[in-house]
Structures are given as C-alpha cells and as structure tokens.
N, C-alpha and C positions, 0 to 999 in steps of 0.2 A: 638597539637603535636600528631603525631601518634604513636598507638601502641606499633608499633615495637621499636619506640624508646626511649619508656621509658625508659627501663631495661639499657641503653645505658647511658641518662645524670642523669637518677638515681645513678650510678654506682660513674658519677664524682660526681656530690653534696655530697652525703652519704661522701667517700674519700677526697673530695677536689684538686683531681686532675684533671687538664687542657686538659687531652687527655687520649682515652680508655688505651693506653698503659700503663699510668704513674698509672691510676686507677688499671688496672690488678695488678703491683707489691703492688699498697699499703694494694690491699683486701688481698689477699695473701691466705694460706691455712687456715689461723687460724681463717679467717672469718667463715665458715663452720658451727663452734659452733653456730654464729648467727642466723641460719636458722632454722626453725621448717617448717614440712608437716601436713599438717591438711586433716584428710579426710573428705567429705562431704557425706551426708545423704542426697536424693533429700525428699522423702516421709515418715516423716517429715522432714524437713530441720533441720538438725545438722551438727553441726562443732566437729570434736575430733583429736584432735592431737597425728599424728602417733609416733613423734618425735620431742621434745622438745631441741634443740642445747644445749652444754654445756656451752656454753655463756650466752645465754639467763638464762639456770637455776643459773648459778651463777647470772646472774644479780637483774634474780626476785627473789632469795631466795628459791624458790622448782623448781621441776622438775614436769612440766605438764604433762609431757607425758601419754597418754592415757586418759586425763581426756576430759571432754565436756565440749564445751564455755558455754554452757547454765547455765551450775552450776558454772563458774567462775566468777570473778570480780565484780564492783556494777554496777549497773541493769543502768543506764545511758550508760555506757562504755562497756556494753556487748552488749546493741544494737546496736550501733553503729557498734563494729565490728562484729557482723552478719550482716548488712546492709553494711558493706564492703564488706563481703566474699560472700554475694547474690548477692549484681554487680557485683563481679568479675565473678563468675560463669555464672550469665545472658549474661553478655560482649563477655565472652572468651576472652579478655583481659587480658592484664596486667596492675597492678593498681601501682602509684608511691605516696606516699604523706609528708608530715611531720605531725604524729598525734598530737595531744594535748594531756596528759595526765590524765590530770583531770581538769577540769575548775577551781578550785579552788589551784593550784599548781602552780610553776613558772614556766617559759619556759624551763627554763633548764633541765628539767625533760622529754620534750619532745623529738620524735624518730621520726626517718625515718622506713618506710615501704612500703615494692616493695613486692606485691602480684604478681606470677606468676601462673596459669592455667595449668593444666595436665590432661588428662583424659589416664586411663588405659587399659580401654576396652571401646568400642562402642561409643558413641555420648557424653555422658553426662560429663561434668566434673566433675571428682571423688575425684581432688587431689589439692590441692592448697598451692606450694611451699611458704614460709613467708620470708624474709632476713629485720632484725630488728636492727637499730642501734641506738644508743640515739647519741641525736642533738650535747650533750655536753661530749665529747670522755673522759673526765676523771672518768665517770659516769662506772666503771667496774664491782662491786660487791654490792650485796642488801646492804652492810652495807655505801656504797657509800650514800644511799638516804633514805635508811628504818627506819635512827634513827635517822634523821636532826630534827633540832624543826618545818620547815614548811610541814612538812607532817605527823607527829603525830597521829594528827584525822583521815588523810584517811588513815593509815595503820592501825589503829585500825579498821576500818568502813569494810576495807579488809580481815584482819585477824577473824574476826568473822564469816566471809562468810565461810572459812576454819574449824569452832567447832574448 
C-alpha cells in the first residue's frame, strides 16, 4: 500500500466506514481530542508531546502533555514506540497500524494508530501528528480498563513508573 494512502483506509478501518465520505461524518470534530503532537529531538532522539488530546487524557487517566516518552510507560512499550516514531521520522511517511497493548493483556485493549510527519522549518522532521483510537469503541474513560481484574498488575507495574 502506498503512503499516501494510508491515512485514507486508516481513516475507514479506525470508523468502520465503507467510503471516505461516510468516514468524514463518523470522525466528526470530536475526534480531535484523539490526537496528540509529539515533538522530536534529532540529537539525541527524543519524543515530547506538544499536546496530549482531551480524549486520550481522559482515556489514559493523565494528561501527558509535555512530558517525554523516555520517562513514560514500561521499558518494553516505550521502545517500541520510539522505534515507531524513528520510522516514521526516517520514512517521512505515514505509518497506520493496530498496536498491541501489552503482551500480556487482551485484545480488547488494543488501538489504532496513524502516525503522520510534519516538519516546521527546513528538512528535518520535527513534528509527528498521533490520531489514537482503541480497537474496542466502548473503551472511553481510564476507569473503562484501569480497574478491570485482568490488568491489575500492569497498572500497577505502570503506576509506579509515575512515584
């Protein structure tokens, strides 16, 4: 598939609609919240989120905004996505995928993620728009997944990361 059209059957998969049109009304405005900017650091490579959607923090429970991948998440999961946000950067592409959560989690916990590429000034790319949606659309609020019995241990394993 190329490039360019990720962002296009990404758009119906994520919504579940049949055509960009029908996709356009179902994102709608309030998708928005969904999205976080991440700025990049070339030398060293760092990820810091310019802005954290108001979706997403309700989803995960805080508001990232401003902080660095490097100090988030656990150390499996955080590579991973800096080794997403390095392709994406190296590429200059746009990346579409459905993540896994945690290995040890169930699917349903699982998201869509379309990484798109920005650069502000000059060659480099500086900016990498995120649009993040869980797999399973009833999944709206941290307290949707954060106090189920099968993720217990890893929000604990999570929450420590945070003192």
């Amino acid at each position: 598939m190329t490039p360019s059209l990720i962002p296009r059957c990404a758009v119906c998969t994520i919504t579940g609609a049949r055509s960009r049109r029908s996709a356009r009304s179902r994102l709608g405005a309030a998708s928005i919240g969904s999205i976080l900017l991440a700025d990049i650091e070339s030398d060293p490579f760092r990820v810091r989120y310019r802005l954290f959607g108001e979706r997403l923090t309700t989803l995960y429970g805080r508001d990232l905004t401003g902080r660095d991948v490097d100090k988030l998440y656990l150390p499996d999961f955080r590579a991973d996505l800096l080794d997403a946000y390095g392709a994406v950067v190296a590429s200059r592409d746009a990346r579409y995928e459905v993540v896994k959560f945690a290995d040890e989690l169930a699917s349903k916990y699982d998201y869509h993620r379309l990484m798109l590429p920005f650069r502000r000034s000059g060659q480099a790319i500086d900016t990498v728009m995120v649009g993040i949606f869980p797999v399973d659309r009833t999944l709206q609020r941290a307290d949707d997944w954060r106090h189920s019995e099968d993720v217990r241990d890893f929000v604990s394993r999570l929450e420590a990361l945070d003192g």
